[in-house]
N, CA, C and O atoms as CSV, one atom per row, in Angstrom:
chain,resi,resn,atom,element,x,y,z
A,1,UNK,N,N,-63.703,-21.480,37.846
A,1,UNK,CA,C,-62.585,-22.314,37.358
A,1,UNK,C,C,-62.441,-22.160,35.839
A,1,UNK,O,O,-61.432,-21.823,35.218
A,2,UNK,N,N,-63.776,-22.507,35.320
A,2,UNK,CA,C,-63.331,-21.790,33.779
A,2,UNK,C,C,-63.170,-20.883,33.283
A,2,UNK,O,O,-62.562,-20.747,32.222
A,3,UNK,N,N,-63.687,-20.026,33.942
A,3,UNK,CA,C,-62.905,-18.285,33.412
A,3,UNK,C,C,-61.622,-18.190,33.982
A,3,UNK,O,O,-61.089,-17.123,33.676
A,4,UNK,N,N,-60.995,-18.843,34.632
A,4,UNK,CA,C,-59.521,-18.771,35.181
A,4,UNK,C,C,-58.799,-19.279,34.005
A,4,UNK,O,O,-57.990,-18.538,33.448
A,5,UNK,N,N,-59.052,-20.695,33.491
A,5,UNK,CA,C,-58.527,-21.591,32.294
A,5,UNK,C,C,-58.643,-20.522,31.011
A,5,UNK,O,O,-57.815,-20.351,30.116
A,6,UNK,N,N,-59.540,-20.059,31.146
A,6,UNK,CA,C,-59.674,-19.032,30.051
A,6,UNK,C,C,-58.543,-17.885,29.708
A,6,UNK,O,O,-57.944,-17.617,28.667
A,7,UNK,N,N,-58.508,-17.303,31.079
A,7,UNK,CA,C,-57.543,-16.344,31.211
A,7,UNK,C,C,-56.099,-16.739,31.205
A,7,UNK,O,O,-55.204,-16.173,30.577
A,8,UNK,N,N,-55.995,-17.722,31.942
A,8,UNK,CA,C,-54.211,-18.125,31.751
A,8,UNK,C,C,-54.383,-18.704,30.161
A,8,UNK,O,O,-53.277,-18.513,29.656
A,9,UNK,N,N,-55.102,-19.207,29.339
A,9,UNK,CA,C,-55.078,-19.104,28.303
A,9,UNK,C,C,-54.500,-18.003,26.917
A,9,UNK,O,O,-53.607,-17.926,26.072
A,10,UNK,N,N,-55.804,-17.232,27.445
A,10,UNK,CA,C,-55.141,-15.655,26.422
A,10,UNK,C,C,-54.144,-15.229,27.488
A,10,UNK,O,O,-53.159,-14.971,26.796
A,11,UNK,N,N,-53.849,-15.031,28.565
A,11,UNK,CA,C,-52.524,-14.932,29.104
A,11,UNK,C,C,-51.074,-15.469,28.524
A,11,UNK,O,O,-50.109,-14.707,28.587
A,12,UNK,N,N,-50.920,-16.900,27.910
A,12,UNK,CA,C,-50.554,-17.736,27.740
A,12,UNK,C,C,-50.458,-17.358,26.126
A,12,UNK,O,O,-49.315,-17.235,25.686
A,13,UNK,N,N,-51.277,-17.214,25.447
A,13,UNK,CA,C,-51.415,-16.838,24.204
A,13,UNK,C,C,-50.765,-15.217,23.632
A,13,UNK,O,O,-50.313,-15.030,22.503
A,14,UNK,N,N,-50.818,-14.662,24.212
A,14,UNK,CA,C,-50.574,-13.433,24.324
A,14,UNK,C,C,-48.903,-13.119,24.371
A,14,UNK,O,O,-48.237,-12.553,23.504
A,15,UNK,N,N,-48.460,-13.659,25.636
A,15,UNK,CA,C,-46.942,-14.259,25.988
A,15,UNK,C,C,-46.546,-14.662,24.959
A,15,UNK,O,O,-45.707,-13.880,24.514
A,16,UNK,N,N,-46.737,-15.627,24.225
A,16,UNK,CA,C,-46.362,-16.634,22.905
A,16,UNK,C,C,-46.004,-15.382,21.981
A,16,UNK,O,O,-44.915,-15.195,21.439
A,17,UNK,N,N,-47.411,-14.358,21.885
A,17,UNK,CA,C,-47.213,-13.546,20.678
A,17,UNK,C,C,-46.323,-12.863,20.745
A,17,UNK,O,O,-45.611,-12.740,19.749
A,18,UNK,N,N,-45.973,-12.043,22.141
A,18,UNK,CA,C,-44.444,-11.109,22.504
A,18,UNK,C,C,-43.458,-12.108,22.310
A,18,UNK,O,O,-42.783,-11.679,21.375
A,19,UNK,N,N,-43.148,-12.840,22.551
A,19,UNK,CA,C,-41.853,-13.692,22.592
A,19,UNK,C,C,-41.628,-13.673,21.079
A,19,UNK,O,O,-40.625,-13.164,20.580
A,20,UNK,N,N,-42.995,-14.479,20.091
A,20,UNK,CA,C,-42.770,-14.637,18.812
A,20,UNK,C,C,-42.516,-12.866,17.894
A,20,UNK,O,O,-42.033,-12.792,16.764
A,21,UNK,N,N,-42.808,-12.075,18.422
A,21,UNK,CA,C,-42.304,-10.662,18.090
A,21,UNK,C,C,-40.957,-9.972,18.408
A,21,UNK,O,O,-40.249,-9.204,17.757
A,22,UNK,N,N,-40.864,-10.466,19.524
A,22,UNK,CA,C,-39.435,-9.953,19.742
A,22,UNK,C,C,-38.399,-10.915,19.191
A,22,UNK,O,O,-37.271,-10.491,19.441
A,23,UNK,N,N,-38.391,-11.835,18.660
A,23,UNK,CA,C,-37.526,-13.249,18.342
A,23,UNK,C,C,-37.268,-12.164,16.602
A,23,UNK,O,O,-36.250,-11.882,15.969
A,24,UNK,N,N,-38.706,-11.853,16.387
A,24,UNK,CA,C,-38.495,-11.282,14.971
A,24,UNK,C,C,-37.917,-9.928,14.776
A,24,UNK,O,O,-37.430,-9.543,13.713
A,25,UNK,N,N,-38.010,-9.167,15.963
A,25,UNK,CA,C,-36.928,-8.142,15.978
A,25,UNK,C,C,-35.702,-8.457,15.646
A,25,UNK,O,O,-35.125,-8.188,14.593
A,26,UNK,N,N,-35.240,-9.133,16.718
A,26,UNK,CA,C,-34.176,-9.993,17.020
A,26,UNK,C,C,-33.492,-10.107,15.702
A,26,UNK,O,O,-32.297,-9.879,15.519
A,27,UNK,N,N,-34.650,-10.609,14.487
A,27,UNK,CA,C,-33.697,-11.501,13.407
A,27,UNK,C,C,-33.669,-10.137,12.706
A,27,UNK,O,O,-32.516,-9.852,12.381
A,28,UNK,N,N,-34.522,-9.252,12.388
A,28,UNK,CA,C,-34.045,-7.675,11.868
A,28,UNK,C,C,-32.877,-6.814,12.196
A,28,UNK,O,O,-32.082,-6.187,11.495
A,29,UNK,N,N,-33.025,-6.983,13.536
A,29,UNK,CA,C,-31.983,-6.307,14.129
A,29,UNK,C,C,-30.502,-6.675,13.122
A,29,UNK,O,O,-29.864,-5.927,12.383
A,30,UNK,N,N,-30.272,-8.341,13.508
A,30,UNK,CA,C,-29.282,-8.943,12.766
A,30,UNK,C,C,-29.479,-8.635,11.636
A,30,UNK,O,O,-29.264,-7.449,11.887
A,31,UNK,N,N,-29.715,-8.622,10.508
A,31,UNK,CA,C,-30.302,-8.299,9.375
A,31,UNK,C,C,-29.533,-6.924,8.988
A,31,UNK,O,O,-28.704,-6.595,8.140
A,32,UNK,N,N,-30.137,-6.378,9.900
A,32,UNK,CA,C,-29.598,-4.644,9.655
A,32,UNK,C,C,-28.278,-4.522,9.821
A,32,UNK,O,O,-27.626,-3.889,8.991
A,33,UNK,N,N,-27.751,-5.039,10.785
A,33,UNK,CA,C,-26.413,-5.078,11.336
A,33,UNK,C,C,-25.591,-5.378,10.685
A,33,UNK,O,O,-24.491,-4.843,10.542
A,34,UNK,N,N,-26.183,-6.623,10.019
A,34,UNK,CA,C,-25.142,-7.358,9.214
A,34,UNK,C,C,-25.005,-6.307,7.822
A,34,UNK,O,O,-23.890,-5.941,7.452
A,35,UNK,N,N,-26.256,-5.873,7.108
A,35,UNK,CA,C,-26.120,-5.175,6.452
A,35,UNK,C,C,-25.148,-3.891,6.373
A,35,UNK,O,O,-24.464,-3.604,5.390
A,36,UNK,N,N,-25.214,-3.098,7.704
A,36,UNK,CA,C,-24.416,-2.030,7.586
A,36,UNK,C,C,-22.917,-2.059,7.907
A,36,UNK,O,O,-22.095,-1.155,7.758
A,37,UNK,N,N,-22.775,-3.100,8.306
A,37,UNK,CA,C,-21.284,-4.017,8.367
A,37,UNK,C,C,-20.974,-4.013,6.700
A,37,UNK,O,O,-19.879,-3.634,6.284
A,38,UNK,N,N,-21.791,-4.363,6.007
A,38,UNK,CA,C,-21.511,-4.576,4.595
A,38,UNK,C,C,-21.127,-3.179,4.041
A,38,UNK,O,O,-20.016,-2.727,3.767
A,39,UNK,N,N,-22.213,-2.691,3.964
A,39,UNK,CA,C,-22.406,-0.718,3.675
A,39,UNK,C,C,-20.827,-0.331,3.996
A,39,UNK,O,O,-20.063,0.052,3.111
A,40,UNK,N,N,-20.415,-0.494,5.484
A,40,UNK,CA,C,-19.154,0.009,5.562
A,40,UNK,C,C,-17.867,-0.088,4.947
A,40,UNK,O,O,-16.940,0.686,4.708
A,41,UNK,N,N,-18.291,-2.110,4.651
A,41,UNK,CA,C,-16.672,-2.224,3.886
A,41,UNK,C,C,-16.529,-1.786,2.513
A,41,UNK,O,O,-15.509,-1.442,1.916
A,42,UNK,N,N,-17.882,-1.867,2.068
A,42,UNK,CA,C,-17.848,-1.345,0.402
A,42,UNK,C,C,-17.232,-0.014,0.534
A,42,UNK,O,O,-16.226,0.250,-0.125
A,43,UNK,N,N,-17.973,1.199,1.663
A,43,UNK,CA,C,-17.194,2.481,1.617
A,43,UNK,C,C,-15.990,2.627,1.776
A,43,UNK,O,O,-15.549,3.566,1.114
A,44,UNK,N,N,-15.125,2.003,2.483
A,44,UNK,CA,C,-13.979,1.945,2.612
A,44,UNK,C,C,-13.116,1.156,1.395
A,44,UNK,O,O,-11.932,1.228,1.064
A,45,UNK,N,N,-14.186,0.415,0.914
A,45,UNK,CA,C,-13.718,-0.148,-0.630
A,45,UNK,C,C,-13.213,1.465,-1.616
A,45,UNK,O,O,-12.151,1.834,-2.118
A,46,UNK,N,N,-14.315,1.945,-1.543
A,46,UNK,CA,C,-14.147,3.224,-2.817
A,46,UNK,C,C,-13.680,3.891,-2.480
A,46,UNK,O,O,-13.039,4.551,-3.298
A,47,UNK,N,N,-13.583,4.378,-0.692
A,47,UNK,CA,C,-12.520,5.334,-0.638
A,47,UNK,C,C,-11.521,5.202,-0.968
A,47,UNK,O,O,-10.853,6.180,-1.302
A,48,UNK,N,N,-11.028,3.945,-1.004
A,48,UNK,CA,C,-9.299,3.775,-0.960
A,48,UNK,C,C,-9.154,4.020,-2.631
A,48,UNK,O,O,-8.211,4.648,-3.112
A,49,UNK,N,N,-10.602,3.227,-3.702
A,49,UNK,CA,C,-10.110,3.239,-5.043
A,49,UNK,C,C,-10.147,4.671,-5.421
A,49,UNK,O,O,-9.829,5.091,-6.533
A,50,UNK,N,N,-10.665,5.588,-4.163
A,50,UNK,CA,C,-10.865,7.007,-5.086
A,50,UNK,C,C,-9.918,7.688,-4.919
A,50,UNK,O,O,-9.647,8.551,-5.755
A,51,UNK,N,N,-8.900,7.446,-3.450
A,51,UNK,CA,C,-7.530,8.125,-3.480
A,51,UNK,C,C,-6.930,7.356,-4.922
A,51,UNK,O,O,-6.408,7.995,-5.836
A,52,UNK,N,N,-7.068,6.236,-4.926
A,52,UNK,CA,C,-6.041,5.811,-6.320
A,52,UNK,C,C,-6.171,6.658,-7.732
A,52,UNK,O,O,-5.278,7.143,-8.426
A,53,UNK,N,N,-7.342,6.661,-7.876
A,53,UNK,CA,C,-8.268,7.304,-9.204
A,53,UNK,C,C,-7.955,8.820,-9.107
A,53,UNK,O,O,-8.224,9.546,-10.064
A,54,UNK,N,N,-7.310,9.393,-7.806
A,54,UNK,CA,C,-7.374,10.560,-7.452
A,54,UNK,C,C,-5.901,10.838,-7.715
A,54,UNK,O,O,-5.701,11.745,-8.522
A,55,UNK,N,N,-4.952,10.311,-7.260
A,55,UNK,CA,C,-3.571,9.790,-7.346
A,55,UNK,C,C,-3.492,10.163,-8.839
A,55,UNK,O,O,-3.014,11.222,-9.246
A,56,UNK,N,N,-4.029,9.149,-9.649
A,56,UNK,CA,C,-3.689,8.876,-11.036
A,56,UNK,C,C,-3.868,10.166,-11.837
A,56,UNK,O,O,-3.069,10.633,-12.649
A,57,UNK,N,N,-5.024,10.650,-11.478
A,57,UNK,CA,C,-5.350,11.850,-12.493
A,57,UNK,C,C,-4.495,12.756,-11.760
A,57,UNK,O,O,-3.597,13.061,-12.545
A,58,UNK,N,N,-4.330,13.294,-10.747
A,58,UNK,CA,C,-2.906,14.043,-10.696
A,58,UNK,C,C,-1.872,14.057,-11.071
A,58,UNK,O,O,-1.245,15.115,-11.120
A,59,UNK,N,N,-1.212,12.599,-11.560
A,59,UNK,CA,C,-0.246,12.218,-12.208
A,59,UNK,C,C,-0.140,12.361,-13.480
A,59,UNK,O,O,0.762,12.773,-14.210
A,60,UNK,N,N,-1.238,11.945,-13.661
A,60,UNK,CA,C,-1.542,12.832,-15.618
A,60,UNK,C,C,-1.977,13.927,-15.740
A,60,UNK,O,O,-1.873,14.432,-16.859
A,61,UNK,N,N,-2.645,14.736,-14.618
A,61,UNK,CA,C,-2.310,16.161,-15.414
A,61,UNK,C,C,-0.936,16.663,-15.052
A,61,UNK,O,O,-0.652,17.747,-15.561
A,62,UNK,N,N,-0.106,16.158,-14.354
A,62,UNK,CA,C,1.449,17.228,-13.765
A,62,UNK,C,C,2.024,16.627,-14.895
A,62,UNK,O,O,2.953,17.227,-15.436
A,63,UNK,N,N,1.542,15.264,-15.476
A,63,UNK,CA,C,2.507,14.809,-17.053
A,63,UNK,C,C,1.990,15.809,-18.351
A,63,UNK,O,O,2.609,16.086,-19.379
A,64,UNK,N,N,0.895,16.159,-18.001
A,64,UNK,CA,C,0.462,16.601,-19.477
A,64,UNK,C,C,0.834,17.891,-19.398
A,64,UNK,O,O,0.965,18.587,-18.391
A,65,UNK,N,N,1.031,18.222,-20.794
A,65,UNK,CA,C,1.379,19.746,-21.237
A,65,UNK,C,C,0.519,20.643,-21.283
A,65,UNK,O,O,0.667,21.862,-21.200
A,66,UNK,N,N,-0.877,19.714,-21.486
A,66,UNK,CA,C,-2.183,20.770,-21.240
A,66,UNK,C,C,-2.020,21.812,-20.094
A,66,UNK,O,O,-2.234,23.024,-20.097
A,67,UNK,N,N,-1.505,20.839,-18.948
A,67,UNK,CA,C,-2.391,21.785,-17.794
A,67,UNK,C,C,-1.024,22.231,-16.997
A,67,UNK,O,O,-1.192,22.703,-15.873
A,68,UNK,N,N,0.635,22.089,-17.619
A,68,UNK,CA,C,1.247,22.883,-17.020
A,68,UNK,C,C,1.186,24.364,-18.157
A,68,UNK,O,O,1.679,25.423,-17.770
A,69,UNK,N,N,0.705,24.282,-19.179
A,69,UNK,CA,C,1.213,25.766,-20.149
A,69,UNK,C,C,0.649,26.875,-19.640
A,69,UNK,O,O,1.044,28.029,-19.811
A,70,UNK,N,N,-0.781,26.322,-18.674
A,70,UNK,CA,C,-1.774,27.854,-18.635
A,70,UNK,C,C,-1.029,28.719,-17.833
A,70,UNK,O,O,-1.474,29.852,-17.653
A,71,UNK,N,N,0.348,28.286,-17.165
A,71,UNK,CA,C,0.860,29.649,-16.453
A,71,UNK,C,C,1.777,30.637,-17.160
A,71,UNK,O,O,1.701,31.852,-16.979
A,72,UNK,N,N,2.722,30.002,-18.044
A,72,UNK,CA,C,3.114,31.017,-18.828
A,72,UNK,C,C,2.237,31.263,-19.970
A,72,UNK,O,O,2.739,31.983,-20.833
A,73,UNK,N,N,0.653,30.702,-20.264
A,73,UNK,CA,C,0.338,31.780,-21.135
A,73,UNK,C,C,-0.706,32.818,-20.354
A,73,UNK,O,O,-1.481,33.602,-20.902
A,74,UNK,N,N,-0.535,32.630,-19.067
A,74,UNK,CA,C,-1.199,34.168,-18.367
A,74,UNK,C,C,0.031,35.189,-18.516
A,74,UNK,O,O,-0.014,36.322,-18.995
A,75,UNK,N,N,1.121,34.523,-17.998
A,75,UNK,CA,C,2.632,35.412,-17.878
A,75,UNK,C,C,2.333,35.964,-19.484
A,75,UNK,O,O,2.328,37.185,-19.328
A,76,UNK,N,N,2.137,35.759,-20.626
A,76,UNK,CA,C,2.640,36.269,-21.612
A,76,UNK,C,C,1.735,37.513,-21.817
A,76,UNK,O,O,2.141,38.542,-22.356
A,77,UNK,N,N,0.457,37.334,-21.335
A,77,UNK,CA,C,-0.712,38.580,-22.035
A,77,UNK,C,C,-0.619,39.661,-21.044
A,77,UNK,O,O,-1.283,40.688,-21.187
């Protein structure tokens, strides 16, 4: 009888410890998830500011005189 009490004991104890391990997955899991939920919107944050940033500097070099002259000064040499 007491080695039975014993055993459903660490039986009992043991159980506790998986449950209390997987509960802590559990909150990692979320953790992570939530995190890469985050990760994503920031990327989609900079992509959009890098078409803009990308946008813009195209717009200033087709304005600037710098970078339309280099074709007629290949045409000239």
């Amino acid at each position: 009888r007491m080695n039975s009490d014993l055993e459903n004991q660490a039986e009992l104890e043991e159980k506790t410890r998986l449950i209390n391990q997987v509960l802590e997955l559990q909150h990692t899991l979320e953790d992570l998830s939530a995190r890469v939920d985050a990760v994503k919107e920031e990327n989609l944050k900079l992509k959009s500011e890098n078409q803009v940033l990308g946008q813009y500097i195209e717009n200033l070099m087709s304005a600037s005189s710098v970078f339309q002259t280099t074709d007629t000064k290949s045409k000239r040499k």
